[in-house]
Structures are given as C-alpha cells and as structure tokens.
N, C-alpha and C positions, 0 to 999 in steps of 0.2 A: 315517518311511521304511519302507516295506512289505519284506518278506523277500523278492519280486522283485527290486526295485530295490537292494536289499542285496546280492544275488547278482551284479545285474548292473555292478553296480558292483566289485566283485571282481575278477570276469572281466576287466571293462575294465584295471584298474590292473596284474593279471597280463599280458592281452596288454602293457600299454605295457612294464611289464619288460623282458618276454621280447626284445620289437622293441629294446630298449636296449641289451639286452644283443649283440643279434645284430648292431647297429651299432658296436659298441667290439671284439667280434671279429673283425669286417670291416678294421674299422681298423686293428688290429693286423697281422693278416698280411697288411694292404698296406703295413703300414711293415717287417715283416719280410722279405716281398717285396725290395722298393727294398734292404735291407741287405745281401740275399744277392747281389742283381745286383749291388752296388756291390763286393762281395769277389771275386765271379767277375772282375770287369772289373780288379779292378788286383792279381790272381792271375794273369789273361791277360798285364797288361802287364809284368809283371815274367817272367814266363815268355817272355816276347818277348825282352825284354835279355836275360837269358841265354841263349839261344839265339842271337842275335846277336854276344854277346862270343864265347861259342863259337864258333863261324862265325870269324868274324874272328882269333882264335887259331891254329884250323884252317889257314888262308888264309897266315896268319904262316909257320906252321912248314912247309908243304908251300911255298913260296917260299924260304925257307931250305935245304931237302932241296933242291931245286933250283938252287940255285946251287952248292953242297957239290957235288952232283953232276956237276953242267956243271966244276968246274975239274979 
C-alpha cells in the first residue's frame, strides 16, 4: 500500500467518523427535542386544570356573595 493510499484511506475513515458522529448528535437533540415538547405539553395541561379549578372556585364563591347578598 503506497503512502498515498495510506493517507487516503485515513481521511476516508476520519470523514466516516466524523459523519457518525454528526448522526448520533442529530439523533440526540431530536430525541431531546420530542422530550422538551412532551414537558411543555403536559406543563401546559396541567396549568390548564388549574386555572380551571380556579375559575370554578372563583365562579363558587362570587355565587355564594351573591346570594348572602341578595337575602
């Protein structure tokens, strides 16, 4: 094998690395990705019910002041 072909063989196995490597960190922050939207979404949905039970609480007690008041 000539010292061309030694070199270029080098290079080659360096680029396939490097491409390897840039695929497994691709992959990762799209699985990091998918984990963060999945936290955002049932962070949203849980901030939903509570603001809902609140709401409805709210709704309770000004209905209550309301009739106190009315008698």
């Amino acid at each position: 094998m000539s010292e061309m072909s030694r070199l270029r063989s080098l290079v080659d196995d360096e680029k396939r690395g490097r491409e390897e490597t840039e695929e497994t960190m691709i992959d990762m922050f799209k699985e990091m990705i998918s984990k963060i939207k999945s936290e955002i979404e049932t962070e949203k949905s849980e901030r939903e019910q509570a603001e809902e039970a609140l709401l409805s609480l709210l709704e309770e007690t000004c209905a209550k002041l309301n009739k106190s008041v009315a008698i």
